[in-house]
N, C-alpha and C positions, 0 to 999 in steps of 0.2 A: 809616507811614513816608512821607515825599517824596521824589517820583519825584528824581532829581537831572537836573540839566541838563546839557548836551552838553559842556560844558568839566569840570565835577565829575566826570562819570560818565569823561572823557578821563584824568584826574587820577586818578582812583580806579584803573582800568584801568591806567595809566603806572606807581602801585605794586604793584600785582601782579606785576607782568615785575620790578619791583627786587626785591620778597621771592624770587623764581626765581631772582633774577640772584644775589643772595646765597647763597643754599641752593646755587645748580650751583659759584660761586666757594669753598663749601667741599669739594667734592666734587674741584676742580679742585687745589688745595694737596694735598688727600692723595694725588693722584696723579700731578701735575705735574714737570717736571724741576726738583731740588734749587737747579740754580741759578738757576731762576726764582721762588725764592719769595720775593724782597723786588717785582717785579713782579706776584705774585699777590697777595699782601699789601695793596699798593700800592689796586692797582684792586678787589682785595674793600673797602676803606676808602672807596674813592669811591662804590660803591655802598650800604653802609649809612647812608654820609652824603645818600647821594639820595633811600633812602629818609625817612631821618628826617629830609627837610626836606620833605617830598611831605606824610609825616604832617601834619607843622606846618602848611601849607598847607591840608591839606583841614579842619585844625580850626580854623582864624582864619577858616575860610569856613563855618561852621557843618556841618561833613559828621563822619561820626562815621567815620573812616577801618577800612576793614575788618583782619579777623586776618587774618597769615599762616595757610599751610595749616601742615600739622606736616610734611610731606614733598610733595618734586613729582618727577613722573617725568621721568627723562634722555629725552632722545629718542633715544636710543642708548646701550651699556653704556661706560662708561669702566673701561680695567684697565690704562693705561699715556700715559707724556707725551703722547703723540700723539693720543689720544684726548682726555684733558683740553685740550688747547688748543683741542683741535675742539669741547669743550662751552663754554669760553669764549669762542668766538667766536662759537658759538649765542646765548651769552647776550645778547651784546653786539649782535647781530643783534637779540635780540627786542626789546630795551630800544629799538634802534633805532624799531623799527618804532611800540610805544609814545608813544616821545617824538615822534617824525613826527604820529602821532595826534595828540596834545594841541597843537602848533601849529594843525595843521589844522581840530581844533574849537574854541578857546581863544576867547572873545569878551572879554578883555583884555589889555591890554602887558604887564602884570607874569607873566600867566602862558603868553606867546607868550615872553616872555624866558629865562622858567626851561624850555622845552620846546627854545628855539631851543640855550639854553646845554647843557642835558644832551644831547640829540640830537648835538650838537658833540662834546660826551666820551665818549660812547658810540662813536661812529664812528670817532674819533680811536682808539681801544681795539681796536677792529675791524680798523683797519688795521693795528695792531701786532701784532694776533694772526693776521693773516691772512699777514702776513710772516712772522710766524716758523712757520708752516705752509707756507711756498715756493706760496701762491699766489701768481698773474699775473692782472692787477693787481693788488696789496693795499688800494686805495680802491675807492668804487663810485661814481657822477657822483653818485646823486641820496640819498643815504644814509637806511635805514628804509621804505625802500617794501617791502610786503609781496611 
């Protein structure tokens, strides 16, 4: 197999945090408040759509994109809304952090654009969820830094 390169292996890396971000965004509906589910809905849809473009990517670039896991672990138990938003906003955090990645190692425009564009939605996400968790501030200045 070939080593991948620092934008590939960025890319590679960027879908992992999405197949996370999907699996926690289901774990986040079953426990989320009722009337948040056209907003969890919503953004569980951006993420499968991210990743199934990440996919596409890494195969018009000759990379054989890896499996999801079958399960990933919470970083804490979710058994109530409050909890669920707080693993959405993890997610949203990691993704961050991710797509910060793939900018920072990206050696072309096409794939600095798709890192600058989801890092953007990702945050944008973040801030939403961090509002409705009554954080102060609900942005961060530099958004995805680890």
């Amino acid at each position: 197999m070939n080593e991948l390169g620092e934008e590939q292996q960025a890319l590679v890396d960027a879908l992992e945090a999405e197949y996370a971000a999907v699996f926690a965004y289901g774990i986040v509906g079953a426990f989320s408040n009722p009337a948040r589910a056209e907003l969890v809905a919503t953004y569980a849809a951006a993420h499968r759509a991210r990743r199934d473009a990440t996919i596409d990517a890494l195969t018009a670039a000759s990379v054989t994109p890896p499996q999801p896991a079958t399960a990933y672990a919470t970083p804490f138990p979710v058994t109530d809304p409050v909890t669920a938003a707080q693993l959405a906003a993890q997610a949203e955090a990691d993704t961050s952090v991710a797509w910060r990645s793939v900018i920072e190692r990206s050696r072309s425009g096409p794939t600095r654009e798709i890192g600058i564009t989801a890092l953007t939605e990702a945050a944008l996400r973040l801030a939403n969820w961090r509002t409705i968790l009554g954080v102060v501030p609900s942005t961060v200045a530099f958004p995805g830094q680890p």
